[in-house]
N, CA, C and O atoms as a DFTB+ gen file, in Angstrom:
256 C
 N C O
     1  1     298.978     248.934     234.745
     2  2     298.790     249.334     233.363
     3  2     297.303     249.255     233.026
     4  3     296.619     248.358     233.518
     5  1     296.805     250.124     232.240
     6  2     295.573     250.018     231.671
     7  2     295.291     250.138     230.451
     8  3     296.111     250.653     229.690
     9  1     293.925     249.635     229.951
    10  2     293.642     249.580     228.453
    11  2     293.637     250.122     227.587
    12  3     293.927     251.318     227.599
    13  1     293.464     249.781     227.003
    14  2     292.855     251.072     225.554
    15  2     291.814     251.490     226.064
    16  3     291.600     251.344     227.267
    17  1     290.684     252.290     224.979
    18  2     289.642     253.246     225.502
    19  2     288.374     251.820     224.891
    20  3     288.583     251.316     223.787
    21  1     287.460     251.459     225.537
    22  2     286.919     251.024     224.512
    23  2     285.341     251.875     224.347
    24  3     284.722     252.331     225.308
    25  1     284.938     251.945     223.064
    26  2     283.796     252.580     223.039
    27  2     282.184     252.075     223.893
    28  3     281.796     251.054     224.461
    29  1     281.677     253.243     223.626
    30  2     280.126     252.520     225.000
    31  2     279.553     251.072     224.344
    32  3     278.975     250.329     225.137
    33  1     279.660     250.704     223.172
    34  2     278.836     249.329     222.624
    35  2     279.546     248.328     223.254
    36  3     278.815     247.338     223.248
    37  1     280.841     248.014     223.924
    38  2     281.116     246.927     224.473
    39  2     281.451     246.898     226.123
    40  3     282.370     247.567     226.597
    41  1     280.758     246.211     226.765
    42  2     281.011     246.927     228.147
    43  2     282.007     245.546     228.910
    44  3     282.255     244.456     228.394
    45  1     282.346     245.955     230.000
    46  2     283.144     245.206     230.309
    47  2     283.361     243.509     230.907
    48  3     282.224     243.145     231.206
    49  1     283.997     242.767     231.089
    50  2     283.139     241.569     231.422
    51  2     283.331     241.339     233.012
    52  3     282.713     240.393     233.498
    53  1     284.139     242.130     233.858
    54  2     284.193     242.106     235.056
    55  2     283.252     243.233     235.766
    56  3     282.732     244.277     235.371
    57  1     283.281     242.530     236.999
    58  2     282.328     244.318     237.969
    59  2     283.963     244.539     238.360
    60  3     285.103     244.074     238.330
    61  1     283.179     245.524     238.707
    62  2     284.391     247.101     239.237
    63  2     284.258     248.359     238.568
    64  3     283.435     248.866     237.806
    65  1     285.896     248.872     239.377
    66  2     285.841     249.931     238.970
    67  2     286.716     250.400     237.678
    68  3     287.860     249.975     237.513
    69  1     286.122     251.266     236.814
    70  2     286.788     251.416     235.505
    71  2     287.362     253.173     235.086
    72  3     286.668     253.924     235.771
    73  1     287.975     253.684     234.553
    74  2     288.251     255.127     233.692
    75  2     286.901     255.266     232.751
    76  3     286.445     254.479     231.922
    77  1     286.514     256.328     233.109
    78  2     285.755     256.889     231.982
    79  2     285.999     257.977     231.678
    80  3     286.836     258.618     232.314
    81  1     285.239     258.584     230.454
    82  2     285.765     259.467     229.316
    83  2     284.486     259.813     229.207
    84  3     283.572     258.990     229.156
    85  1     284.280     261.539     229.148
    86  2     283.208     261.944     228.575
    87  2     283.358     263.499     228.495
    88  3     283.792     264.324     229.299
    89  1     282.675     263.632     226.821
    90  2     283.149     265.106     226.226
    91  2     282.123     266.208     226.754
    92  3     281.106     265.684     227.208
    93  1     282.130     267.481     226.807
    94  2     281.176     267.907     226.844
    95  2     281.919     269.466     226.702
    96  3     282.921     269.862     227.297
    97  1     281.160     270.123     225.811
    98  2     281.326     271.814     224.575
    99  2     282.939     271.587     224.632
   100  3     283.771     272.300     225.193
   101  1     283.141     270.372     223.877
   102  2     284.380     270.659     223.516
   103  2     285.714     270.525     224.908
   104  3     286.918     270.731     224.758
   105  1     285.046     270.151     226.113
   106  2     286.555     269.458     226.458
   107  2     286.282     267.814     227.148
   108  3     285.096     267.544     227.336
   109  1     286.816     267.253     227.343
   110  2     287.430     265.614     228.007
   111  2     287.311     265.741     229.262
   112  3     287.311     266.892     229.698
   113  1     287.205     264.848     230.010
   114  2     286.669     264.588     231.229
   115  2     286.802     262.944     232.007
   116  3     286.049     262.036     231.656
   117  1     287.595     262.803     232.811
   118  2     288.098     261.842     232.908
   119  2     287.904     261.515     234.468
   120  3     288.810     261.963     235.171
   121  1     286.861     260.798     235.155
   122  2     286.659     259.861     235.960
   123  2     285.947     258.686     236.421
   124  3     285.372     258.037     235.548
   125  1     285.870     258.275     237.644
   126  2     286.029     256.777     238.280
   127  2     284.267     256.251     238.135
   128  3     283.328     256.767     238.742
   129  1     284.206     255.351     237.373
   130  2     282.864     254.691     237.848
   131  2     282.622     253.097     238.030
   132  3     283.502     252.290     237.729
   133  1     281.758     252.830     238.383
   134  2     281.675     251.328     238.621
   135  2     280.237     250.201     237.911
   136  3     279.011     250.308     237.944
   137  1     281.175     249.184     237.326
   138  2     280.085     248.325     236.598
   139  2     279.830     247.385     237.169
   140  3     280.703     246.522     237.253
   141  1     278.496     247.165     237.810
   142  2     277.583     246.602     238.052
   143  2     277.659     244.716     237.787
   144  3     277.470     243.733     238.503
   145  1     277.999     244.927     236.520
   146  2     277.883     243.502     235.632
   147  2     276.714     243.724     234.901
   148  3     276.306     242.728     234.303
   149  1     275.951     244.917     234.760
   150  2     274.629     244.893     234.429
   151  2     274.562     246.462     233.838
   152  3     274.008     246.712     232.768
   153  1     275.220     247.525     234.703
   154  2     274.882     249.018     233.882
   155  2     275.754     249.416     235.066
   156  3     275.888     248.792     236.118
   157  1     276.407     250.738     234.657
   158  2     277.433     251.833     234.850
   159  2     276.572     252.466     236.258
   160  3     275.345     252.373     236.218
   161  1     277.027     252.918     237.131
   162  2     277.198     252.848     238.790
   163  2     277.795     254.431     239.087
   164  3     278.638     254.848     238.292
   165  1     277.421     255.213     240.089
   166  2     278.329     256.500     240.829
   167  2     279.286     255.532     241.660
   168  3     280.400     255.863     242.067
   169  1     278.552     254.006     241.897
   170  2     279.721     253.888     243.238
   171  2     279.106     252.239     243.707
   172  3     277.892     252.225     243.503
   173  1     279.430     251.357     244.070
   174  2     278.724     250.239     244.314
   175  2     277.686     250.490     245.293
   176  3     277.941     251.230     246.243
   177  1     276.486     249.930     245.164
   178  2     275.030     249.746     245.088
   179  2     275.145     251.268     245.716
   180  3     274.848     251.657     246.845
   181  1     275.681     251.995     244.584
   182  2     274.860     253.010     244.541
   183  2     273.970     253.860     243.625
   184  3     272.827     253.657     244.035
   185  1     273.916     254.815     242.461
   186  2     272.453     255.475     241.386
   187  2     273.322     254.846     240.170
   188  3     274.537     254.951     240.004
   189  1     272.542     254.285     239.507
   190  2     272.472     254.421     238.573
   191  2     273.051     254.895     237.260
   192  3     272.459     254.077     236.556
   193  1     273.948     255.784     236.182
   194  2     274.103     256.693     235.666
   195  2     272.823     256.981     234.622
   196  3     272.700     256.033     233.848
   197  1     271.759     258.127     234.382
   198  2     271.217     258.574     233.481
   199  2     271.997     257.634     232.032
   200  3     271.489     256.631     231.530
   201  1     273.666     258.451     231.461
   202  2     273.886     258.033     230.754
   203  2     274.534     256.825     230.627
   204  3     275.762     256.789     230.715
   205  1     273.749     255.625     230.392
   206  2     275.074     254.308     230.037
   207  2     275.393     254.329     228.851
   208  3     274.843     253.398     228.264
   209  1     275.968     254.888     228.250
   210  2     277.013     254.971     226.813
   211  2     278.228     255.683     227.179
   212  3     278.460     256.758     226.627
   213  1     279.103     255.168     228.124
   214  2     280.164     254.898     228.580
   215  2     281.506     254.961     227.702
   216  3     281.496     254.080     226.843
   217  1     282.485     255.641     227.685
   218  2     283.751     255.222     227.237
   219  2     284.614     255.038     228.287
   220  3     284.951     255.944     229.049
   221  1     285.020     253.788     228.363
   222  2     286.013     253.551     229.764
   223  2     287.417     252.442     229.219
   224  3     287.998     252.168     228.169
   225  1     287.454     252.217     230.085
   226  2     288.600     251.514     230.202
   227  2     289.589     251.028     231.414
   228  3     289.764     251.731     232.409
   229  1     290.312     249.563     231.204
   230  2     290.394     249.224     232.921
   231  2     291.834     248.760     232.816
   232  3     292.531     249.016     231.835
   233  1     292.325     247.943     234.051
   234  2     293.475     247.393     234.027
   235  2     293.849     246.232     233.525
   236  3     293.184     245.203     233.644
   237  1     294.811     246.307     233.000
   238  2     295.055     244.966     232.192
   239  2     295.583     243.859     232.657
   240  3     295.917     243.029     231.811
   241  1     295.815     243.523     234.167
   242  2     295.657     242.611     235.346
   243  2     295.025     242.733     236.281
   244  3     294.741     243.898     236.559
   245  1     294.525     241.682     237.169
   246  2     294.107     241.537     238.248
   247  2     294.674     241.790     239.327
   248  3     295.602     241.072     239.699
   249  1     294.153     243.105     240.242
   250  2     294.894     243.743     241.580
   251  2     294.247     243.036     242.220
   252  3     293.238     242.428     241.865
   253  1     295.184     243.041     244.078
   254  2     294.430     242.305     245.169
   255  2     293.825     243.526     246.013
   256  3     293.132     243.306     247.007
């Protein structure tokens, strides 16, 4: 199961990987990125994202 959406001002308190959300001319867009503990990720130690204002959202337990 996963979360609600939460907006880019609160980011998450675990690293991993999370759902993101991002609009662009009007449609939704929905994939995989990874937090750092520090800023939004293509992929572990990998670029960066240009944009960190993020809408994501994760699972609401701990997988192994």
């Amino acid at each position: 199961m996963v979360t609600d959406w939460f907006p880019p001002s609160i980011k998450p308190a675990h690293v991993g990987w999370y759902d993101a959300q991002f609009f662009d001319c009007g449609w939704s867009y929905d994939w995989r990125i990874w937090w750092s503990g520090i800023q939004w990720m293509d992929k572990p130690l990998g670029n960066s994202l240009i944009d960190q204002q993020q809408t994501w959202r994760g699972l609401t337990e701990k997988t192994e």
